[in-house]
N, CA and C atoms as an extended XYZ file, in Angstrom:
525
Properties=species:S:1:pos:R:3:atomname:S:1:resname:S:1:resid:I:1 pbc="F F F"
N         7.715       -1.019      -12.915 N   UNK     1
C         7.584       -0.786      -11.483 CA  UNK     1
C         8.404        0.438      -11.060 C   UNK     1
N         9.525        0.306      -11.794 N   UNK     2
C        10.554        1.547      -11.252 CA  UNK     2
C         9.823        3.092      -11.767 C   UNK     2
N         9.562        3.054      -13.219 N   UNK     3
C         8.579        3.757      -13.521 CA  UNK     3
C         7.299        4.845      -12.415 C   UNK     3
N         6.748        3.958      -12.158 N   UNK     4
C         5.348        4.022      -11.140 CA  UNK     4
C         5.887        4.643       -9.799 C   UNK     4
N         7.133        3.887       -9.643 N   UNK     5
C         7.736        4.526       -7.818 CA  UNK     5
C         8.077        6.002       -8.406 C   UNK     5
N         8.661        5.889       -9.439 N   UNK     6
C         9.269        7.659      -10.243 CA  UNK     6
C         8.021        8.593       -9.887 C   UNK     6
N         6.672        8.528      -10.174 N   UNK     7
C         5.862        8.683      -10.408 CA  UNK     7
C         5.093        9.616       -9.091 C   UNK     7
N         5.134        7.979       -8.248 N   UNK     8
C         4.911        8.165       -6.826 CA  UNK     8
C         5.403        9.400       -5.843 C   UNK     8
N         6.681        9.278       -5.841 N   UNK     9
C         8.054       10.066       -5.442 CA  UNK     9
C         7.751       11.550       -6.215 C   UNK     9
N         7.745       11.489       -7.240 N   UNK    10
C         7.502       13.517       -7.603 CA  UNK    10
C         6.031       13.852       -7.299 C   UNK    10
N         4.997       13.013       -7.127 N   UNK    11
C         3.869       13.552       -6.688 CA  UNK    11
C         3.879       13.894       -5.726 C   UNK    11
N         4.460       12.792       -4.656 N   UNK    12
C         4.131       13.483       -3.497 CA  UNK    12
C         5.486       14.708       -2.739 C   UNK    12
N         6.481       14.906       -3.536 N   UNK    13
C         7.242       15.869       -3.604 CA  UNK    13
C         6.997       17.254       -4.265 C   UNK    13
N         5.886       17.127       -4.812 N   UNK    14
C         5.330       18.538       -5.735 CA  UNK    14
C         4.021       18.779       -4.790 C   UNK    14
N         3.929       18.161       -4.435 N   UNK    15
C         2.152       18.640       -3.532 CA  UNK    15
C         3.154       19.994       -2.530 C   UNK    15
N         1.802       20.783       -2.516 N   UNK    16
C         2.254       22.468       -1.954 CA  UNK    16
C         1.883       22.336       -0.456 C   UNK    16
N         1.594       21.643        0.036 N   UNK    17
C         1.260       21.178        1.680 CA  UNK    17
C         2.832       21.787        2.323 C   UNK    17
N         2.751       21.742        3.374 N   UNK    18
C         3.990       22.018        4.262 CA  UNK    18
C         4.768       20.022        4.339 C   UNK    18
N         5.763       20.271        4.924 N   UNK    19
C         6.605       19.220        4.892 CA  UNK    19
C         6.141       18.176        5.871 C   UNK    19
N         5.729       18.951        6.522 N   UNK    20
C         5.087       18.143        8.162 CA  UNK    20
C         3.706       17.679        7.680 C   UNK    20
N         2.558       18.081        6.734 N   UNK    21
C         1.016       17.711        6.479 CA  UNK    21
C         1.838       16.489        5.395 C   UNK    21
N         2.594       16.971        4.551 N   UNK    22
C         2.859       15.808        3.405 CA  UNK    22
C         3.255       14.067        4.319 C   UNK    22
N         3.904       14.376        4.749 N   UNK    23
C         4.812       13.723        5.842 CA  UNK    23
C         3.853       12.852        6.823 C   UNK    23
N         2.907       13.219        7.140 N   UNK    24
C         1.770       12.892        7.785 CA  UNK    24
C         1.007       11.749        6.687 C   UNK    24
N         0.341       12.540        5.824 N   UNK    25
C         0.103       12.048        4.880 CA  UNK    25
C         0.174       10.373        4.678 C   UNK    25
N         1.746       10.684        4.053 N   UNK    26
C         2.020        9.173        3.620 CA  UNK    26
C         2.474        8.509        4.281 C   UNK    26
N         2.009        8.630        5.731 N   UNK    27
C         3.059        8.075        6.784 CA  UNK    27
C         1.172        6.887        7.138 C   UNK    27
N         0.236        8.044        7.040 N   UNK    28
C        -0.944        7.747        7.013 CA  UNK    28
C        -1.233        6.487        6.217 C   UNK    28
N        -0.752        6.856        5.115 N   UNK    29
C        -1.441        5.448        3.704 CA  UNK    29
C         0.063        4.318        4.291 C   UNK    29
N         0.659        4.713        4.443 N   UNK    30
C         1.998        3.187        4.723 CA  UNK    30
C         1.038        2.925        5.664 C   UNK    30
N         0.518        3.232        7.224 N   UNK    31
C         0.568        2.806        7.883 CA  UNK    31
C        -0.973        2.213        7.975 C   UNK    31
N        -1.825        2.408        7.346 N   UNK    32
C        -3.048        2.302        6.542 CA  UNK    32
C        -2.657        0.471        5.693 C   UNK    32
N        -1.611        0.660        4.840 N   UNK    33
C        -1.337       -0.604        4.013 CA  UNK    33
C        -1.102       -1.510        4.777 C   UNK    33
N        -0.622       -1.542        6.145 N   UNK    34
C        -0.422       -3.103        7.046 CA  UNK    34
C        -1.345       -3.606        7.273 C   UNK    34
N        -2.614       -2.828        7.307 N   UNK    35
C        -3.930       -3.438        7.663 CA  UNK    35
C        -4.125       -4.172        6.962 C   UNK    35
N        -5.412       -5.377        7.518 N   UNK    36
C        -5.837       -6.432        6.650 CA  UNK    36
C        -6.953       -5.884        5.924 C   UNK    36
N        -7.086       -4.858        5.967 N   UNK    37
C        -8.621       -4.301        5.008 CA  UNK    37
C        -8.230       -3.764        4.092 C   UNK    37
N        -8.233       -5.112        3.013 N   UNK    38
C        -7.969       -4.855        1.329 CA  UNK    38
C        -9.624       -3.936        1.095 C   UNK    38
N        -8.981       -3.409        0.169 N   UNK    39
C       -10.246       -1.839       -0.273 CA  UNK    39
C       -10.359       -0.913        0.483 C   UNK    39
N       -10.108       -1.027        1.762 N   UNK    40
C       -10.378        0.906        2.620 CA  UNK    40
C        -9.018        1.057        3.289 C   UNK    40
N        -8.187        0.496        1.886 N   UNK    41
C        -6.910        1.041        2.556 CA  UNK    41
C        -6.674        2.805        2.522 C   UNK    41
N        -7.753        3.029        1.377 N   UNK    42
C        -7.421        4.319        1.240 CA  UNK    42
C        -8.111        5.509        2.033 C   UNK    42
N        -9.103        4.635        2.584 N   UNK    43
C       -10.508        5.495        3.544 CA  UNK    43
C        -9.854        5.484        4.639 C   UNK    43
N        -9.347        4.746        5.517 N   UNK    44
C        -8.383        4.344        6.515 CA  UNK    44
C        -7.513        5.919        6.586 C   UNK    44
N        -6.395        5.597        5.490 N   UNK    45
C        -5.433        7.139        5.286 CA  UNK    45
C        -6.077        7.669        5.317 C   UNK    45
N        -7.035        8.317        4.845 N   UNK    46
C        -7.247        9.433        4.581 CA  UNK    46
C        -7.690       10.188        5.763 C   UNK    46
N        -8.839        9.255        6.377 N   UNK    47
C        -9.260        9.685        7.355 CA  UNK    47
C        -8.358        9.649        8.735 C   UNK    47
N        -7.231        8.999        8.975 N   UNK    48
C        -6.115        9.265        9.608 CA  UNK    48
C        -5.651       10.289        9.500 C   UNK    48
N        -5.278       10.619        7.902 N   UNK    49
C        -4.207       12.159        7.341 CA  UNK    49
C        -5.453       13.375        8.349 C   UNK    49
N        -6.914       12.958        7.772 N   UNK    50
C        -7.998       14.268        7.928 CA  UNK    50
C        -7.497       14.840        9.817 C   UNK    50
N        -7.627       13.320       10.735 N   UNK    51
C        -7.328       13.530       11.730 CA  UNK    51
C        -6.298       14.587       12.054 C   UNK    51
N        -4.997       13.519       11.832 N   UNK    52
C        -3.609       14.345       12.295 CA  UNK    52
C        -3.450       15.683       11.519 C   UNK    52
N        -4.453       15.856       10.519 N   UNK    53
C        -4.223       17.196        9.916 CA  UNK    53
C        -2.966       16.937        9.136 C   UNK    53
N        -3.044       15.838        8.135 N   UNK    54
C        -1.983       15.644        7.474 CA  UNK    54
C        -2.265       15.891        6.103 C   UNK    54
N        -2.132       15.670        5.070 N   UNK    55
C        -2.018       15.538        3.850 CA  UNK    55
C        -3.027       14.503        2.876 C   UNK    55
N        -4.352       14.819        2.568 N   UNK    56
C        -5.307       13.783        2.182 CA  UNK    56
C        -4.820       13.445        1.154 C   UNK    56
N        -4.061       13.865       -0.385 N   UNK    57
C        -3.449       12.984       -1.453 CA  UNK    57
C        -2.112       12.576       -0.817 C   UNK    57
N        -1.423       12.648       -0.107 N   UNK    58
C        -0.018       11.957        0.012 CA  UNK    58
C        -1.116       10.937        1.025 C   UNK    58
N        -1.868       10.790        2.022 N   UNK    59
C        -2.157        8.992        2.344 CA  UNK    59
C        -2.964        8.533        1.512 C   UNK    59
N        -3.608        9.439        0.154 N   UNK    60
C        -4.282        8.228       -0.801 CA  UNK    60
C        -2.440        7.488       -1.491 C   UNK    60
N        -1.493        8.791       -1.685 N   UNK    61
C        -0.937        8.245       -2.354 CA  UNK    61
C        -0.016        7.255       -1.309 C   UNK    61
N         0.447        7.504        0.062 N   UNK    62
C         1.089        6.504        0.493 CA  UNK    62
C         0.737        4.772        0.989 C   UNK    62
N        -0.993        4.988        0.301 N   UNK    63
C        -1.633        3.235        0.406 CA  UNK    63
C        -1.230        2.726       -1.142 C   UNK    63
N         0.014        3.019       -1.790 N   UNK    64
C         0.501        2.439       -3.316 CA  UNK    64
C         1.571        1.493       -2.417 C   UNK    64
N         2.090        1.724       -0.931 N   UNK    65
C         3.039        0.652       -0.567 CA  UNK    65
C         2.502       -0.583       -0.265 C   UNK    65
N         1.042       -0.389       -0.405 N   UNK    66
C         0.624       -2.021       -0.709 CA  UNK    66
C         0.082       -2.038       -1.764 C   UNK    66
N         0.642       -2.819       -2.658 N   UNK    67
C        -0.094       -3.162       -4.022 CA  UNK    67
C         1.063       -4.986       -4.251 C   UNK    67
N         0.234       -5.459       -5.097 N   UNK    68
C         0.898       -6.787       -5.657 CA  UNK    68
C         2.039       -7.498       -5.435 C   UNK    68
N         2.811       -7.002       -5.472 N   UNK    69
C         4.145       -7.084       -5.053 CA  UNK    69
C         4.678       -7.288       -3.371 C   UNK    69
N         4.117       -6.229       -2.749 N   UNK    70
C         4.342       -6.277       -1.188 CA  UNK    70
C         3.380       -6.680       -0.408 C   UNK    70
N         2.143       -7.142       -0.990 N   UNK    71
C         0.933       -7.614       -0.148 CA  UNK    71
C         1.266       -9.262        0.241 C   UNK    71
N         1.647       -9.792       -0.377 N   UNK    72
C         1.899      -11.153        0.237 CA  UNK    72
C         3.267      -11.077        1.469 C   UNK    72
N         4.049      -10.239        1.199 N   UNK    73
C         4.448      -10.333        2.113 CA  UNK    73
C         4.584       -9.572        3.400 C   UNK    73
N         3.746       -9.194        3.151 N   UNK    74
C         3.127       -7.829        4.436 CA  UNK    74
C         2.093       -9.166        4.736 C   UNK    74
N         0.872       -9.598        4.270 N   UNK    75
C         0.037      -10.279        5.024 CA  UNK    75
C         0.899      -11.312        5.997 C   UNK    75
N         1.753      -11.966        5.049 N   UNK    76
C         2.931      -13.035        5.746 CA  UNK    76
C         3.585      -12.838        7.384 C   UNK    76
N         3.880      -11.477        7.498 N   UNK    77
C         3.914      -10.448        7.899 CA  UNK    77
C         3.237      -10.310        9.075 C   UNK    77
N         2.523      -10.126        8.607 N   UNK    78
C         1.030       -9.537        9.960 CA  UNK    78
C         0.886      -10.863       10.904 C   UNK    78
N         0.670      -11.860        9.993 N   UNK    79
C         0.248      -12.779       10.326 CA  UNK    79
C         0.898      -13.556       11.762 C   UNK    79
N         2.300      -14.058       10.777 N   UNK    80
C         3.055      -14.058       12.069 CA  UNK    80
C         3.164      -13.536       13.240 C   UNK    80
N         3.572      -12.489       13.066 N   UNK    81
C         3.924      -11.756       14.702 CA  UNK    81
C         2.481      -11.156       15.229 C   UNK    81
N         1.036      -11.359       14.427 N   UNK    82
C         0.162      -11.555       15.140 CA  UNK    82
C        -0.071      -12.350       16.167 C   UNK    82
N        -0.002      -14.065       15.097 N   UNK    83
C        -0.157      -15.314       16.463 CA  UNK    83
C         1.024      -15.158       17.106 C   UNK    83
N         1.915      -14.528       17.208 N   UNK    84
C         3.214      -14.686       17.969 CA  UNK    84
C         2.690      -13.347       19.117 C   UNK    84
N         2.197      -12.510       19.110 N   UNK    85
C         2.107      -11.235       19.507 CA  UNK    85
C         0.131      -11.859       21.039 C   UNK    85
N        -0.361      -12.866       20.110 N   UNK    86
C        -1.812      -13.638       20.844 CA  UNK    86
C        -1.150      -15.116       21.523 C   UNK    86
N        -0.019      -15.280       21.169 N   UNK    87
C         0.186      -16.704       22.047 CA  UNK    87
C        -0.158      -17.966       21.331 C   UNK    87
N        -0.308      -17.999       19.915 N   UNK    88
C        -1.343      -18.579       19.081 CA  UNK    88
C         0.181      -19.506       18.549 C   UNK    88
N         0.117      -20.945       17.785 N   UNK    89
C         0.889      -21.267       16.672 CA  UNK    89
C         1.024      -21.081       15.612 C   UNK    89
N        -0.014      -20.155       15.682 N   UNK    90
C         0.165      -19.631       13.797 CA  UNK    90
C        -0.060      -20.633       12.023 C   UNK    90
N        -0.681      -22.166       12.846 N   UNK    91
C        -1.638      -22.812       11.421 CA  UNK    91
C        -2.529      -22.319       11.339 C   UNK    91
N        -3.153      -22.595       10.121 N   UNK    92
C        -4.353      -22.133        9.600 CA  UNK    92
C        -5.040      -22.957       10.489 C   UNK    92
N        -6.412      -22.450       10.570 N   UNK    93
C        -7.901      -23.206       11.423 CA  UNK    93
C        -8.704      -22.628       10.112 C   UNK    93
N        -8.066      -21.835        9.185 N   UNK    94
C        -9.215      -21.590        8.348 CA  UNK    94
C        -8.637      -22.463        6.836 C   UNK    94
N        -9.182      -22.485        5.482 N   UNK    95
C        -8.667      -22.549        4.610 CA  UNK    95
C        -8.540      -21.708        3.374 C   UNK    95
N        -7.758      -21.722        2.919 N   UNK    96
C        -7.264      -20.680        1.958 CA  UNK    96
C        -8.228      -20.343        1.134 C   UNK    96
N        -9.793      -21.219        0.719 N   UNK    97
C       -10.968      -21.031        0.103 CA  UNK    97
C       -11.583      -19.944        0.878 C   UNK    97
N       -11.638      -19.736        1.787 N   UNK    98
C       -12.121      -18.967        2.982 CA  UNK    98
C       -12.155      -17.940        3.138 C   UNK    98
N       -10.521      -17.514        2.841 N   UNK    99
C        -9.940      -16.317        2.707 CA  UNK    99
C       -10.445      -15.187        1.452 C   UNK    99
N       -10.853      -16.480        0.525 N   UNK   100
C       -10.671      -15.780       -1.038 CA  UNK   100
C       -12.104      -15.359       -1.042 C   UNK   100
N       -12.981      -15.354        0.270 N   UNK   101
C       -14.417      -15.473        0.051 CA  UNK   101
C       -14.721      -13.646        0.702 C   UNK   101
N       -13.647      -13.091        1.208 N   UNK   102
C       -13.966      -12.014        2.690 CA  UNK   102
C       -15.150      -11.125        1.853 C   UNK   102
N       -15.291      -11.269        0.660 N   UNK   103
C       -16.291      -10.094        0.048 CA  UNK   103
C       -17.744      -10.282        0.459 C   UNK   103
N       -17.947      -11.479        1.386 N   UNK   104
C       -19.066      -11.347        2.089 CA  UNK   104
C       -19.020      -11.399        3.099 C   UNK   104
N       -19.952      -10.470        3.838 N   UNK   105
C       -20.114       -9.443        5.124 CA  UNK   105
C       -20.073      -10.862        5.828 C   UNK   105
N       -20.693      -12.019        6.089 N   UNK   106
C       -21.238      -12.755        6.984 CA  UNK   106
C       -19.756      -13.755        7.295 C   UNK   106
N       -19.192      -13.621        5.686 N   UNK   107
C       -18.336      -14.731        5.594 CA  UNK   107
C       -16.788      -13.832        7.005 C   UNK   107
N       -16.979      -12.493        6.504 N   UNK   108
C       -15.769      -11.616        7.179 CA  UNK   108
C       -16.318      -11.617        8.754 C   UNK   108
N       -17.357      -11.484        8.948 N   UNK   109
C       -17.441      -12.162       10.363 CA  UNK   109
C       -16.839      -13.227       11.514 C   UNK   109
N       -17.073      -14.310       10.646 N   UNK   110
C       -16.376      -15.577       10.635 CA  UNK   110
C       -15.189      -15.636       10.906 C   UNK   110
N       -14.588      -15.187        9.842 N   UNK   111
C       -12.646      -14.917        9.804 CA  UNK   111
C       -12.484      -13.908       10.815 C   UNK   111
N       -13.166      -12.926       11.676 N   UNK   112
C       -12.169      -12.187       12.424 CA  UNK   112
C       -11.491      -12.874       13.258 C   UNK   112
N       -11.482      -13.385       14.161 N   UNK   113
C       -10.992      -14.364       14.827 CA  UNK   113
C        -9.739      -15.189       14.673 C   UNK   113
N       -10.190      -15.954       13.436 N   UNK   114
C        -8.825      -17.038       13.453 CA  UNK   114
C        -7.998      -15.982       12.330 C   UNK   114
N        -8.452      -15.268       11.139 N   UNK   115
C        -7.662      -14.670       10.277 CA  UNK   115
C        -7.473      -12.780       10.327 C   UNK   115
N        -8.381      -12.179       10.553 N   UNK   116
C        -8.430      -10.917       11.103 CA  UNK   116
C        -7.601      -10.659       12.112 C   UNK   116
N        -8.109      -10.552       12.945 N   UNK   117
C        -7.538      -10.227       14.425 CA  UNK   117
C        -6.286      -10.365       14.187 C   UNK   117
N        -5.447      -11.976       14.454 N   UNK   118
C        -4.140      -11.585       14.561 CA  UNK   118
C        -3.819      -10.811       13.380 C   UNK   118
N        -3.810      -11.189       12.248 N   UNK   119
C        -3.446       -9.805       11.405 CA  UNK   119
C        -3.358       -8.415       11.372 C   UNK   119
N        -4.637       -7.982       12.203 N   UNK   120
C        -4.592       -6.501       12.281 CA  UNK   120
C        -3.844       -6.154       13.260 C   UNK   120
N        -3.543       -6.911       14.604 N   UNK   121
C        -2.730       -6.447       15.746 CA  UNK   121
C        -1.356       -6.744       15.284 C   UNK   121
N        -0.913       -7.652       14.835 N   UNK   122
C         0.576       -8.080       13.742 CA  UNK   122
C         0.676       -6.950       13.004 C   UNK   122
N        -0.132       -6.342       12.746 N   UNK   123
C         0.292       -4.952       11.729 CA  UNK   123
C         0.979       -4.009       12.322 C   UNK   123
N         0.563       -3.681       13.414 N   UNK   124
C         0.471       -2.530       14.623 CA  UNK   124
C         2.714       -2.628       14.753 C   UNK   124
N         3.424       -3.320       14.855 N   UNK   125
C         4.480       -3.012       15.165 CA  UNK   125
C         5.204       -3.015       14.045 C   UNK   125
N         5.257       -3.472       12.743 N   UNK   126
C         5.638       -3.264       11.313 CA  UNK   126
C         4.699       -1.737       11.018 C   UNK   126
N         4.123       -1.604       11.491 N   UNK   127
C         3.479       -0.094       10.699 CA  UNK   127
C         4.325        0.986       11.818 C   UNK   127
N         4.709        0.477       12.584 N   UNK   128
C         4.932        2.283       13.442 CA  UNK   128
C         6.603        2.093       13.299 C   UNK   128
N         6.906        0.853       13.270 N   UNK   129
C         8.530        1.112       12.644 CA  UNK   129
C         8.546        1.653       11.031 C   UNK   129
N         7.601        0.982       10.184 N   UNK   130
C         7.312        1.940        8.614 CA  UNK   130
C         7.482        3.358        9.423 C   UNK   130
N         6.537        3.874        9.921 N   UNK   131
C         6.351        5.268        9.602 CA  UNK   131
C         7.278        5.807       10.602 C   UNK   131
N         8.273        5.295       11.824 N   UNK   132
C         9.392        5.983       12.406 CA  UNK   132
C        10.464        5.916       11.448 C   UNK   132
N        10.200        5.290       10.257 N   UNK   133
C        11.689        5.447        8.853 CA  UNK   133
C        11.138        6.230        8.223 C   UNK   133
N         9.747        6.796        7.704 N   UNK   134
C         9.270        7.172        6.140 CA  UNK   134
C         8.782        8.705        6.365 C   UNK   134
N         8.333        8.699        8.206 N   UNK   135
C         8.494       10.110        8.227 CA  UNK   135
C         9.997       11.110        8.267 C   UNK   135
N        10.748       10.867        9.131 N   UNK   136
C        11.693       11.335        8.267 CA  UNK   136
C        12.346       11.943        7.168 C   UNK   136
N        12.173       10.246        6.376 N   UNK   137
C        12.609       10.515        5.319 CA  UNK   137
C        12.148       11.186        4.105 C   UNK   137
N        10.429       11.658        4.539 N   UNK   138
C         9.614       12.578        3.556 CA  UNK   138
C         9.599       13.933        4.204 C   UNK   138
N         9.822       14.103        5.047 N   UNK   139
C         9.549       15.185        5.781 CA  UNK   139
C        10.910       15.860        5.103 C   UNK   139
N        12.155       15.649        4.996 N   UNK   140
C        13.349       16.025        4.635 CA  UNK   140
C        13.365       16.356        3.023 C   UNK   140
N        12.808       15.388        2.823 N   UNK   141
C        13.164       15.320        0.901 CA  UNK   141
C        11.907       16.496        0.289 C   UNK   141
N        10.621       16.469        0.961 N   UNK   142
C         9.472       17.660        0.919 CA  UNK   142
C        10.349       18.717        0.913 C   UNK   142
N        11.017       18.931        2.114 N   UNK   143
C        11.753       20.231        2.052 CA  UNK   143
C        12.343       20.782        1.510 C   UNK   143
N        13.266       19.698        1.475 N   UNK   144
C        14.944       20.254        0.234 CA  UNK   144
C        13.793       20.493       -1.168 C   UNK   144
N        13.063       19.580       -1.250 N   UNK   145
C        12.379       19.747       -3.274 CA  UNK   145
C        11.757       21.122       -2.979 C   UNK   145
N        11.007       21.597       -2.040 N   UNK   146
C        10.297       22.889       -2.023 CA  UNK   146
C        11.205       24.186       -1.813 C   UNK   146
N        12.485       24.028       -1.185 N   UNK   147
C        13.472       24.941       -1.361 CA  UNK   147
C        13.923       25.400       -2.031 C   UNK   147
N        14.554       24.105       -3.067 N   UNK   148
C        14.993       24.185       -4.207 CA  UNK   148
C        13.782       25.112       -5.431 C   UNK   148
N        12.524       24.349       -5.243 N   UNK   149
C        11.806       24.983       -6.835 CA  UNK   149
C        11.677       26.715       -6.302 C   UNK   149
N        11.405       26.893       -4.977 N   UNK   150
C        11.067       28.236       -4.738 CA  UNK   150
C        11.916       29.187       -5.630 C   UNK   150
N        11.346       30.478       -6.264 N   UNK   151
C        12.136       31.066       -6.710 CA  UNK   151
C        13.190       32.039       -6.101 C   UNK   151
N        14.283       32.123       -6.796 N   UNK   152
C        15.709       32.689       -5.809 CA  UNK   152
C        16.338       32.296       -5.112 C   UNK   152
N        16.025       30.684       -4.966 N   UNK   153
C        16.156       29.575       -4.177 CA  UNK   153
C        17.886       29.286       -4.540 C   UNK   153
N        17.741       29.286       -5.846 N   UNK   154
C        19.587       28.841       -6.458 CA  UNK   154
C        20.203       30.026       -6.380 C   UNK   154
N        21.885       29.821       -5.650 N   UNK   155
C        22.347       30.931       -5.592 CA  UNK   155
C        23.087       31.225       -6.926 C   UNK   155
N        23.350       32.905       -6.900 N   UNK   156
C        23.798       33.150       -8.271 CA  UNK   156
C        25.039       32.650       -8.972 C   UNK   156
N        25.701       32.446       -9.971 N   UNK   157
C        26.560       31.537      -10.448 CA  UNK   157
C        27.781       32.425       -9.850 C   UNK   157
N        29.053       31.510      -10.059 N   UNK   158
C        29.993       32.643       -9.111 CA  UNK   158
C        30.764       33.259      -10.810 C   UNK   158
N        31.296       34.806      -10.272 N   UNK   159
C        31.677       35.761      -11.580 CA  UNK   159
C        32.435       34.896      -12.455 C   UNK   159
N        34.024       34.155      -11.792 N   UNK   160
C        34.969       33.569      -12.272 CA  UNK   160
C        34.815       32.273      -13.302 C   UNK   160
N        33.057       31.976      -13.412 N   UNK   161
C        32.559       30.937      -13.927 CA  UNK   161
C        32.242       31.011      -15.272 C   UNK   161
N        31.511       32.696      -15.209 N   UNK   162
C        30.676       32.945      -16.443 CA  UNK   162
C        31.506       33.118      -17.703 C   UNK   162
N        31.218       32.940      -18.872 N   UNK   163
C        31.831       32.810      -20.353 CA  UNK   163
C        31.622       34.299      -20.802 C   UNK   163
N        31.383       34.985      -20.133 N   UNK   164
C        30.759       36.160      -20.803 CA  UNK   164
C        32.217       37.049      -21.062 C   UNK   164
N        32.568       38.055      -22.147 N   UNK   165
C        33.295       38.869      -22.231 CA  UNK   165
C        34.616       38.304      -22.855 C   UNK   165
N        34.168       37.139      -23.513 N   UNK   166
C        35.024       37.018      -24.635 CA  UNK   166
C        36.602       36.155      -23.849 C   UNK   166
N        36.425       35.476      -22.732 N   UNK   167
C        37.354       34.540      -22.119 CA  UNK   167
C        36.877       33.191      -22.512 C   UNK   167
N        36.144       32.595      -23.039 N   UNK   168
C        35.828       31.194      -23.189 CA  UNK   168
C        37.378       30.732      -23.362 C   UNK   168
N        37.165       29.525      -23.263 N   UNK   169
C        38.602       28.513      -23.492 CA  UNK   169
C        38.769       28.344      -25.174 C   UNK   169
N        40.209       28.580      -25.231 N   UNK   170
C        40.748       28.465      -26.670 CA  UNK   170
C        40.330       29.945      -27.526 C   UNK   170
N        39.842       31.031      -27.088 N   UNK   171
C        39.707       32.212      -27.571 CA  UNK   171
C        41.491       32.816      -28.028 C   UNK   171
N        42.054       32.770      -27.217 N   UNK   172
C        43.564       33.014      -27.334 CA  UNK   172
C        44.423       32.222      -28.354 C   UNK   172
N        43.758       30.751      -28.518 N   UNK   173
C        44.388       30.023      -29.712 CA  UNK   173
C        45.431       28.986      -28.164 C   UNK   173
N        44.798       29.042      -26.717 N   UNK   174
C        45.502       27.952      -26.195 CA  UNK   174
C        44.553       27.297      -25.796 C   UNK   174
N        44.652       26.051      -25.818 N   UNK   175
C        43.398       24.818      -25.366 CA  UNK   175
C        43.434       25.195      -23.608 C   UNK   175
């Protein structure tokens, strides 16, 4: 897992976009992942990023903050402060067979209501606090990494440093 975030993190730090389109971007796919629409999490970003004129691979790549791991508790998530957000108690009226069925059109009909809905509006205040932390914090780190690789970017070493001209340590015979 740590691996994959490594992964995540220099891609979207090497993309040549400006700091502000990257930034957009994956602010796009986070905020894309609260939604309850498993599969167009990435059509969602993208076409968000296309909007704001952000970054179309940083929101494919920022819909990786939902995968396996954080989807149960992002739906958990939604869910709640959905019926809390509709006035609702928040049991199921549906059953968990139900859920596992959404791959049909007629069946996802059905569920907007008791399982949709609050979910997608429950998303809405966990996604804009995500992306008031993640823009920021990409918008900054884009920068410094694109500063840094630019060339002439590192300043030159200082004179008193260099080994050159026969001063290395212990040349004299003193440690």
């Amino acid at each position: 897992m740590t691996r994959q975030l490594s992964y995540y993190r220099l891609r979207v730090l090497r993309l040549s976009a400006s700091p502000r389109a990257v930034a957009t971007g994956v602010c796009a796919g986070v905020f894309a992942s609260w939604l309850p629409f498993l599969g167009f999490h990435v059509l969602i970003a993208v076409s968000t990023a296309f909007l704001l004129r952000g970054n179309l691979v940083a929101a494919a790549l920022g819909t990786a903050f939902a995968n396996p791991l954080t989807l149960p508790a992002i739906w958990a998530a939604t869910w709640e402060i959905g019926h809390q957000m509709l006035g609702r108690d928040g049991t199921a009226t549906v059953s968990i067979e139900d859920v596992f069925h959404l791959h049909d059109p007629w069946r996802i009909a059905e569920l907007w209501g008791p399982v949709l809905k609050p979910m997608t509006i429950g998303a809405i205040p966990p996604a804009l606090i995500s992306v008031l932390v993640i823009y920021p914090l990409t918008y900054f780190a884009v920068r410094s990494f694109q500063v840094r690789r630019r060339p002439g970017a590192m300043p030159p070493p200082q004179a008193g440093l260099t080994s050159g001209g026969g001063t290395s340590p212990g040349a004299d015979g003193m440690l």
